[in-house]
Steps between C-alpha positions, in 0.01 A plus 500: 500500500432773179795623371375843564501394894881367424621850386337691760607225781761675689279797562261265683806383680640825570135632721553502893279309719410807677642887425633477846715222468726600156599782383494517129654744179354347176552687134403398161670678203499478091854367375363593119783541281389859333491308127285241676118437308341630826556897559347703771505231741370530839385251729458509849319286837241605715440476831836651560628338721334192474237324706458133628178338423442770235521528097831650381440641169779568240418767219649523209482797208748580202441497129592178322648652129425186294314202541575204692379145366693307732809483764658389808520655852845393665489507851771508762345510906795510777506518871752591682690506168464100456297435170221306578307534184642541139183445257419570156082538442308521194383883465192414371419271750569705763329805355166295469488488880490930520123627401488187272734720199592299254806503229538664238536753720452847292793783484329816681416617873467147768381593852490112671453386855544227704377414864641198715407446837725596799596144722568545842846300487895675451834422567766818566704558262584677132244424246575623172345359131564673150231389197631552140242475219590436181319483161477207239845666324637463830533920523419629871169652547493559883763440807379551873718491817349468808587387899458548879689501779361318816654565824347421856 
């Protein structure tokens, strides 16, 4: 499995089998701190709400203030408030799997998406992940928060 795929894997989890069968609230947020390197972020995910068998793509925009040779992204996925993934990924890596971008990664204006197929597979639940990117001095570029609530 990509370790793109890893980071996005509880919003493949999260998709009903059918809109019938689940109701569903999902959110995605910025947690920036405002001295962070990335300002002006937005990011959202379209369809909204999701749909099985289809491409969920995540969008992100914001202004990166200086460049970024290299980092980490720290990940931390729960369900129902059990932590069943606590990773650390190379940013580079990672970033080489959106529109093939490559680090350095320039200060100025970043507009990046991502796509990853919709599985037709869920369990009910809370579903909630925050991804914290941080540059090669260790300095926070970018923090997003985002979850769903399943119900039947």
């Amino acid at each position: 499995m990509q370790y793109l795929d890893v980071i996005v894997y509880f919003i493949i989890l999260l998709l009903p089998r059918s809109n019938s069968e689940f109701h569903f609230s999902c959110w995605i947020e910025s947690c920036t701190k405002p001295n962070s390197l990335m300002q002006n972020v937005k990011i959202k995910y379209y369809p909204n709400p999701p749909v099985v068998e289809q491409n969920i793509t995540f969008e992100l925009r914001g202004t990166i203030m200086e460049k970024v040779t290299s980092g980490r992204v720290y990940t931390s996925v729960y369900f129902n408030n059990f932590p069943p993934l606590k990773e650390t990924y190379d940013f580079c890596y990672i970033l080489s799997y959106i529109e093939d971008i490559q680090c350095p990664v320039p200060a100025g204006d970043v507009h990046y998406k991502y796509a990853v197929f919709a599985k037709n597979s869920i369990l009910p639940g809370n579903y909630s992940a925050t991804f914290t990117l941080t540059d090669q001095m260790n300095d926070e570029v970018l923090c997003i928060k985002l979850g769903c609530e399943i119900t039947e």
